[in-house]
C-alpha positions as CSV (number, residue, x, y, z in Angstrom):
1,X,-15.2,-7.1,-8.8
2,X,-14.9,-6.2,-5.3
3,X,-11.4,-6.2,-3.9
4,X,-10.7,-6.9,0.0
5,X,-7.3,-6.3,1.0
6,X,-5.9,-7.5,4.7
7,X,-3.3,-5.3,5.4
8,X,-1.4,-4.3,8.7
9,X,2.5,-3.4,8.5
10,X,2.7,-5.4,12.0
11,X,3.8,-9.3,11.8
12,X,1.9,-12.0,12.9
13,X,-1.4,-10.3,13.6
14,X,-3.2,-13.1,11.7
15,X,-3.4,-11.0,8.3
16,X,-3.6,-14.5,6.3
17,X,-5.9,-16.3,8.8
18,X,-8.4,-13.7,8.0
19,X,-7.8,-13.1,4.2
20,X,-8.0,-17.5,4.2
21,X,-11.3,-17.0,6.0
22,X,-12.6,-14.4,3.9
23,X,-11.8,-16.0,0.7
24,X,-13.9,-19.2,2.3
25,X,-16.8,-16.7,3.4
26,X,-17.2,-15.6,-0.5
27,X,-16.5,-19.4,-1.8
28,X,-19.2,-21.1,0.7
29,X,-21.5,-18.1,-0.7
30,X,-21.1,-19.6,-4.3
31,X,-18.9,-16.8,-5.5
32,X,-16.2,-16.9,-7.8
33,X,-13.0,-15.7,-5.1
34,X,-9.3,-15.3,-6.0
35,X,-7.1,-15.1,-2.9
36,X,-3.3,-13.6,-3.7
37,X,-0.4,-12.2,-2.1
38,X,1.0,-9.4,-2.8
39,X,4.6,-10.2,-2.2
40,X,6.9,-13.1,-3.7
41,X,6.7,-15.5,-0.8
42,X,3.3,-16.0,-2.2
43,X,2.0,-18.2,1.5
44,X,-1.4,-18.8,0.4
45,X,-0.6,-20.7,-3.0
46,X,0.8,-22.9,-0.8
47,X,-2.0,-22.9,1.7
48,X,-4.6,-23.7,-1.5
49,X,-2.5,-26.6,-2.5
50,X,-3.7,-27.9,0.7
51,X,-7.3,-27.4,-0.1
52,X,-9.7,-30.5,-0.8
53,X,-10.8,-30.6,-4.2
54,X,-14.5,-31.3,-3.3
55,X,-14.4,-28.2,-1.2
56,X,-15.8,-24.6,-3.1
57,X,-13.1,-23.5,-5.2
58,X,-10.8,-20.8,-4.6
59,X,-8.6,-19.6,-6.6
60,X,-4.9,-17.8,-7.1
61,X,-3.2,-16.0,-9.2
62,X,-3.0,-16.4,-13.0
63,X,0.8,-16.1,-13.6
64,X,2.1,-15.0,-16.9
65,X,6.0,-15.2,-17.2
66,X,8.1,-14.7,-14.3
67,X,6.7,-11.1,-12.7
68,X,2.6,-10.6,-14.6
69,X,0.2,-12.3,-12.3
70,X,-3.8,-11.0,-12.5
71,X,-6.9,-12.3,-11.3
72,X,-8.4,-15.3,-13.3
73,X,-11.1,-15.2,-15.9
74,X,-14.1,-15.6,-14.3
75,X,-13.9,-14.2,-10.9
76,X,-15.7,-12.1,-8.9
77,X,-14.5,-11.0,-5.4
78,X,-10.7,-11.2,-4.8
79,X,-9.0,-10.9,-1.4
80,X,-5.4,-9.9,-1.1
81,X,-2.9,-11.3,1.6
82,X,-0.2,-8.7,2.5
83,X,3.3,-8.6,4.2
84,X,4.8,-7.3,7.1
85,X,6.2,-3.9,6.6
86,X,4.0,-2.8,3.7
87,X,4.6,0.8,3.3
88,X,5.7,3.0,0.8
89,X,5.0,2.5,-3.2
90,X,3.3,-0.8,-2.4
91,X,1.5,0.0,-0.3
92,X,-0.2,2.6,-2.4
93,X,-0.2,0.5,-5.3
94,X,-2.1,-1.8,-2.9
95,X,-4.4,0.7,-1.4
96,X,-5.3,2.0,-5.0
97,X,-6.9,-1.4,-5.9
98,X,-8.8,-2.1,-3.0
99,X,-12.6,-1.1,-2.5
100,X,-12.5,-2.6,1.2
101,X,-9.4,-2.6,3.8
102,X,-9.6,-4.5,6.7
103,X,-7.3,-4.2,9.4
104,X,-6.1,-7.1,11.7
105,X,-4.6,-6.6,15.6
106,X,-4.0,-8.3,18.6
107,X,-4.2,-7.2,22.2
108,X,-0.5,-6.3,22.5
109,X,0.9,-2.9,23.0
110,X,3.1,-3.4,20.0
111,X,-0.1,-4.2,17.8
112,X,-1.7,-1.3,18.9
113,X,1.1,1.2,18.5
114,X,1.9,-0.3,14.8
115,X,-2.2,0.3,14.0
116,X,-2.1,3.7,15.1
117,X,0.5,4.6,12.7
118,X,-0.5,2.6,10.1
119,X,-4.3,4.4,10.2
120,X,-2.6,7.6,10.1
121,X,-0.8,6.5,6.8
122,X,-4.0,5.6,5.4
123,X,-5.7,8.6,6.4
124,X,-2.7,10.7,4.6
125,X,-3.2,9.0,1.4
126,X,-6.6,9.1,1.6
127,X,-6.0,13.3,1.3
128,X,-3.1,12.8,-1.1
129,X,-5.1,10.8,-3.7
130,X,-8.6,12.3,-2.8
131,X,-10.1,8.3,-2.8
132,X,-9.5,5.0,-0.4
133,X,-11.3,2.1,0.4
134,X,-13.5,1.7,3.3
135,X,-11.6,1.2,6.6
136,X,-12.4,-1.4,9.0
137,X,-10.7,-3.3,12.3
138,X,-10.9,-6.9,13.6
139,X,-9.2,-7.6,17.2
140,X,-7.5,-11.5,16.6
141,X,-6.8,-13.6,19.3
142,X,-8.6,-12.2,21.5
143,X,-9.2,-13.6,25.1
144,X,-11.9,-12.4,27.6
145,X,-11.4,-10.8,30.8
146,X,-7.4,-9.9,30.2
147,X,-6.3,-6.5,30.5
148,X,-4.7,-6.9,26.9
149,X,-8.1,-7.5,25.9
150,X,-9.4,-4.1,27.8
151,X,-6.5,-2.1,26.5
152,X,-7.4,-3.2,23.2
153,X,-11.2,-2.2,23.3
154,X,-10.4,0.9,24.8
155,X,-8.0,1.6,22.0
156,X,-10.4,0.9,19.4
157,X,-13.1,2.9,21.1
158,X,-11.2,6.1,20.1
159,X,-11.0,5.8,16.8
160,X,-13.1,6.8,14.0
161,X,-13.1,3.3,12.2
162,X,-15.8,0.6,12.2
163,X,-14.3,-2.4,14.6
164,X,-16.3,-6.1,13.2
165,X,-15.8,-7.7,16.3
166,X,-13.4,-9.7,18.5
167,X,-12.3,-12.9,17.2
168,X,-11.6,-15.6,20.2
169,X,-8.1,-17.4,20.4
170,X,-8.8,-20.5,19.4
171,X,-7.0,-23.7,18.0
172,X,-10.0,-24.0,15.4
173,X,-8.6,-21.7,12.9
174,X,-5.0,-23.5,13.5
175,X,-6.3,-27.1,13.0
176,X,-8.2,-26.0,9.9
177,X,-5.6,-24.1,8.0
178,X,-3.6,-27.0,8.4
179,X,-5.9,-29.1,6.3
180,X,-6.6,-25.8,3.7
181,X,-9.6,-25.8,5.5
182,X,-11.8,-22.2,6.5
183,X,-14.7,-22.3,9.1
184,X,-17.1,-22.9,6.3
185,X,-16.2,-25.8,5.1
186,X,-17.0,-28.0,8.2
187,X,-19.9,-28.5,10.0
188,X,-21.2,-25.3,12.1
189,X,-21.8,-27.0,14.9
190,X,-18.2,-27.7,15.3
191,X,-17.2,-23.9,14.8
192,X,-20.5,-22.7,16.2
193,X,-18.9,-19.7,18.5
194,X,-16.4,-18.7,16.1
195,X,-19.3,-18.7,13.1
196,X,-21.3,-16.5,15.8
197,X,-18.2,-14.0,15.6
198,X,-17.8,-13.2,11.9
199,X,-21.3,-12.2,12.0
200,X,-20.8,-8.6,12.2
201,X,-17.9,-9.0,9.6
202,X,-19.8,-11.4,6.9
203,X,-22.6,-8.0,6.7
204,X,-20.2,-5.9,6.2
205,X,-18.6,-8.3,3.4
206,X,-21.4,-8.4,1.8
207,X,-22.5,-5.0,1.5
């Protein structure tokens, strides 16, 4: 059971955006996909209660009592929303579980500085434990021909991690989280740019 965990210690970098996505990328594919928080607020619970039942399923958490939640019978990929300021015991907790990690950023100084450190927590508890997941980036929000946008590719240029591409700013992924909605569950010619993007992304999904 593959685990995919969306995890940057920055706010508002579109963490549940992608993990949303992601979860609709394994659900359109027929899989059976838990998506779960890792932290009380529990935001995308609320976000499936806004998903069309005639839509492919995806699920949450099975919670036992007040504080035991675990994947449902049944499934077979799970991706894992995270909070801002993850560090620490949970965050090794999280980073233990996962098989894949994919990192979220915008073109903004603050993102970049706040990915930079976070990488070089990862790559110290990658030594410490001897294991981690595989590592990979995804610029959000992205807009063409800004110089956030070049300082941004030239930061991720010099680093040793995969980078799955640049995802546009765009009110699509606004408009369709508001219904519980992911890019695959409306027709691609509506989303046909955006679909083009995750290519790079879905192979490395699926591998």
């Amino acid at each position: 059971m593959p685990v995919i965990l969306v995890a940057n210690p920055k706010g508002g970098v579109g963490k549940s955006t992608l993990a949303g996505n992601i979860a609709g990328y394994y659900a359109r594919q027929g899989h059976a996909v838990m998506l779960g928080d890792i932290d009380v607020q529990q935001s995308s619970r609320q976000w499936l209660a806004l998903r069309p039942p005639q839509l492919p399923a995806i699920r949450s958490w099975e919670i036992e009592g007040k504080t035991l939640a675990r994947p449902p019978k049944g499934v077979s990929h799970v991706v894992l929303d995270t909070p801002a300021g993850l560090h620490g015991k949970r965050l090794e907790s999280a980073h233990g579980l996962a098989d894949k990690l994919l990192i979220p950023l915008q073109a903004s100084l603050f993102d970049i500085q706040a990915t930079y450190g976070f990488l070089q927590t990862l790559q110290d508890l990658r030594r410490q434990t001897g294991r981690g997941p595989q590592l990979a980036l995804v610029g959000m929000r992205t807009k063409d021909g800004t110089l956030s946008s070049q300082h941004l590719q030239q930061f991720v240029q010099g680093l040793d991690v995969p980078v799955l591409g640049m995802l546009r700013d765009t009110q699509n992924y606004v408009q369709l989280a508001a219904r519980g909605l992911t890019l695959w569950d409306v027709a691609p010619g509506r989303v046909e740019r955006d679909l083009a993007q995750w290519q790079a992304l879905g192979g490395w999904l699926d591998k």
